[in-house]
C-alpha positions as CSV (number, residue, x, y, z in Angstrom):
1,X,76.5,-24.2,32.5
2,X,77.5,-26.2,29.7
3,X,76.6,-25.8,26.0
4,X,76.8,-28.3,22.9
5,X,79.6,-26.1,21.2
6,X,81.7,-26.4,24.8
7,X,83.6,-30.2,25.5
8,X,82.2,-31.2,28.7
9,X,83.6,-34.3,29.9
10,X,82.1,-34.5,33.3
11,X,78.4,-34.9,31.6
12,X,77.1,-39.1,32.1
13,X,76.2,-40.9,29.3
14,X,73.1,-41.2,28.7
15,X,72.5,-42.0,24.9
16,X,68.9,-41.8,23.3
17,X,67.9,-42.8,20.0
18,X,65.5,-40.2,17.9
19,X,63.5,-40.8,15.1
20,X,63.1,-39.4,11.4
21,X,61.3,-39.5,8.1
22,X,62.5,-37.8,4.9
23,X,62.6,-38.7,1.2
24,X,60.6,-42.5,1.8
25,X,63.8,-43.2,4.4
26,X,63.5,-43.5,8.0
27,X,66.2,-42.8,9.9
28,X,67.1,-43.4,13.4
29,X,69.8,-41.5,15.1
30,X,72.0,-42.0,18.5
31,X,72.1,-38.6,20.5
32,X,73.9,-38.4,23.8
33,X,74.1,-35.4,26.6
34,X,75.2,-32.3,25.9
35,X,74.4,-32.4,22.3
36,X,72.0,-29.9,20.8
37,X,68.6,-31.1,20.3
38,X,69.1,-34.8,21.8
39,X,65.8,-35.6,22.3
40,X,64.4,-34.9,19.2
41,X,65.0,-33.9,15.7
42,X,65.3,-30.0,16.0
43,X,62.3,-28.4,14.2
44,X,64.7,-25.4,12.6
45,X,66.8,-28.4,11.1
46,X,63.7,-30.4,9.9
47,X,62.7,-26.9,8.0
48,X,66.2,-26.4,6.1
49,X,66.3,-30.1,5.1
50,X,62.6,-29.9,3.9
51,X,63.3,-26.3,1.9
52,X,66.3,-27.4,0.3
53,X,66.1,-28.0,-3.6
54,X,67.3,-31.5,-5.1
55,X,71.0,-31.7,-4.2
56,X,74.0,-32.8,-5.8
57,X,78.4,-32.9,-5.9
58,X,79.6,-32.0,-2.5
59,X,77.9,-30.7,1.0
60,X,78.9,-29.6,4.1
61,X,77.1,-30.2,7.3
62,X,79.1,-27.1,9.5
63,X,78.2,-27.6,12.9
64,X,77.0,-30.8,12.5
65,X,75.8,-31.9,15.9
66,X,74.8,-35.6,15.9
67,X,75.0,-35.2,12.2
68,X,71.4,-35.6,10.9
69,X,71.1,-32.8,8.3
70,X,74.4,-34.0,6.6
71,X,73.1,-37.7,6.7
72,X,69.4,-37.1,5.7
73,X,70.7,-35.4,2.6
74,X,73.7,-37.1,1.7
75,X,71.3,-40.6,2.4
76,X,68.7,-39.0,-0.3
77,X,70.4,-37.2,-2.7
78,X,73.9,-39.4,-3.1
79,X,76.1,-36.6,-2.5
80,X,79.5,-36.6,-1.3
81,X,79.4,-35.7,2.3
82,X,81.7,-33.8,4.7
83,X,80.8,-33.5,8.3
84,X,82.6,-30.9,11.0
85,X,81.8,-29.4,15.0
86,X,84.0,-28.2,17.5
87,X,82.7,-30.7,20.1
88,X,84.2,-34.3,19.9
89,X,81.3,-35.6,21.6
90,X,79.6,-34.5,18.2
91,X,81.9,-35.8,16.4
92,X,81.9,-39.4,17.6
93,X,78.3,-39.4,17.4
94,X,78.3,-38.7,13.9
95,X,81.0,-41.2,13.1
96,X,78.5,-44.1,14.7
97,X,75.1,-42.5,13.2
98,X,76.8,-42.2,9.6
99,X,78.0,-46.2,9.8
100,X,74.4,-46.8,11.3
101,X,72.5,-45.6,8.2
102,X,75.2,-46.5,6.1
103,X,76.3,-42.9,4.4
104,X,80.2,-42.5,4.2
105,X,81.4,-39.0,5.5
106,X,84.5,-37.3,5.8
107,X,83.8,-36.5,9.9
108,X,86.3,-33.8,11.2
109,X,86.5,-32.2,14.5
110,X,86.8,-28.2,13.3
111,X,86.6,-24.5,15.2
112,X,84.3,-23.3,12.1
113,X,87.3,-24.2,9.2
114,X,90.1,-25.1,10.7
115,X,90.5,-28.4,9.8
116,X,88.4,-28.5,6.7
117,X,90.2,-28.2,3.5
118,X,88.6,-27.5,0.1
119,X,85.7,-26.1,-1.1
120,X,82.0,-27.1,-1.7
121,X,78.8,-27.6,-4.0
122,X,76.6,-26.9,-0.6
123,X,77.3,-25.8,2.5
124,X,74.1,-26.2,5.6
125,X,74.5,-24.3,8.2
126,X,71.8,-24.6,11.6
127,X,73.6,-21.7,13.3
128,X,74.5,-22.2,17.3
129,X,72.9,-19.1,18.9
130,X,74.4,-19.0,21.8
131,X,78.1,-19.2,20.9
132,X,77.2,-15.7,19.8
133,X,77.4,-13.2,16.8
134,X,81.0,-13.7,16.6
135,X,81.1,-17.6,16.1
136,X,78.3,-17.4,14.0
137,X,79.6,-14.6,11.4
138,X,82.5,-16.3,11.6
139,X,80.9,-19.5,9.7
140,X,79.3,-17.1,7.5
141,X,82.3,-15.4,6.6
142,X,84.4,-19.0,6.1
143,X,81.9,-20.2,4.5
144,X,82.0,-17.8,1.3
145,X,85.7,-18.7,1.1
146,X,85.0,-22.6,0.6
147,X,82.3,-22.7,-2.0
148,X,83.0,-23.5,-5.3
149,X,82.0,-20.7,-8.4
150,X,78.4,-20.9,-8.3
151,X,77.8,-23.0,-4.6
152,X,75.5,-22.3,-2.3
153,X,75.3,-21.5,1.3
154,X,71.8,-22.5,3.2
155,X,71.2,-21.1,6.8
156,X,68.4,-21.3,8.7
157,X,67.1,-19.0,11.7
158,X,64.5,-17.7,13.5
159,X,63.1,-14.5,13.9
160,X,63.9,-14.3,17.3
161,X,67.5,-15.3,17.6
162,X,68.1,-12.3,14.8
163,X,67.0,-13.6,11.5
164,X,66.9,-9.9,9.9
165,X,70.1,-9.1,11.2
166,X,71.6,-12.5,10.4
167,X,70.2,-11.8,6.6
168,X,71.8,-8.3,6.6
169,X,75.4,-9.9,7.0
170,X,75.0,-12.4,4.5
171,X,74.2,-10.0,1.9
172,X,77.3,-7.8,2.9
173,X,79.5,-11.4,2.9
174,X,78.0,-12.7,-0.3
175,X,76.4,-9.4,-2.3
176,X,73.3,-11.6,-2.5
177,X,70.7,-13.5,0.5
178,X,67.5,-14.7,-1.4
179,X,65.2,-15.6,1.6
180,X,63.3,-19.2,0.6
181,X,61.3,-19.9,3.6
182,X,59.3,-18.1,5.6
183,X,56.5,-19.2,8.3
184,X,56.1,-18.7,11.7
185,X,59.2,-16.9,12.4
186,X,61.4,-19.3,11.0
187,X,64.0,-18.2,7.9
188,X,65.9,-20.3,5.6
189,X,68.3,-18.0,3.6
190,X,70.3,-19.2,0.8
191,X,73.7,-17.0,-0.7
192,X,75.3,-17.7,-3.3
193,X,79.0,-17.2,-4.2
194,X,79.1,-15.8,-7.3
195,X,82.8,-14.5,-7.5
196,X,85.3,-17.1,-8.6
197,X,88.0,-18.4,-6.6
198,X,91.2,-16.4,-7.1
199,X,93.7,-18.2,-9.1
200,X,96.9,-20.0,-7.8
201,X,100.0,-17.3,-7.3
């Protein structure tokens, strides 16, 4: 069976265009097969976009997908915009919606950091599930290493899928996991890295 975070290059082609409303913009974004959510906006990314505070400086979209949290915000709040996920499918995708709506975006293909340098304002992560705990943690735990003094890591979840647990390990990673949405067994947490980077040997 294949999955979004797995390349797949035997799936057809069958692009679809999806539809979406935020901050007086409508956007319009091309989704393909084997890419999560492709035939509509997922609901747990319409809920982190719509519980995050004004943005500004620098955001990562990890795990991107067709890249519509990245570009909603980056569209909205002028930021400067990087964009990573493992599948290149994803990442194409993202390269093509980005030019559509007219956001500029460093777009990188990336196993969670790997290819991402620097470190961040923001950092959005709509975790995938069913790569398992492993992959996931693993964003946490990267994540913490490439905010800035003071940045901010926003996950959402749901209930279901292990929100509790999920807020249990960002509080061990970050020593802090303020939850700021809750409703109908959906969770957006945010952390915050409060430790500054270590300075250059």
């Amino acid at each position: 069976m294949s999955h979004y975070f797995i390349e797949d290059n035997t799936l057809p082609n069958k692009p679809k265009y999806v539809s979406y409303h935020f901050g007086g913009v409508d956007f319009v974004f091309e989704t393909d097969s084997g890419l999560f959510s492709k035939d509509h906006i997922d609901p747990a990314s319409d809920i982190l976009i719509r519980a995050l505070p004004t943005l500004s400086g620098s955001l990562l979209d990890l795990g991107c997908g067709y890249g519509c949290i990245g570009i909603v915000l980056a569209k909205v709040y002028s930021l400067w915009l990087t964009q990573a996920d493992i599948n290149e499918a994803a990442v194409r995708l993202t390269r093509k919606n980005c030019m559509a709506m007219g956001v500029e975006s460093v777009v990188v293909k990336s196993d969670c950091f790997e290819n991402i340098p620097g470190s961040f304002d923001t950092i959005t992560i709509n975790p995938p599930i069913h790569a398992g705990k492993a992959v996931v943690y693993r964003m946490f735990e990267e994540s913490a290493e490439h905010l800035h003094h003071g940045g901010k890591l926003y996950v959402v979840t749901l209930k279901k899928h292990g929100a509790l647990s999920t807020r249990k390990k960002l509080a061990e990673i970050f020593g802090n996991c303020a939850v700021v949405y809750k409703k109908k067994g959906y969770f957006v947490f945010c952390c915050t890295r409060e430790t500054p980077a270590a300075p250059p040997r």
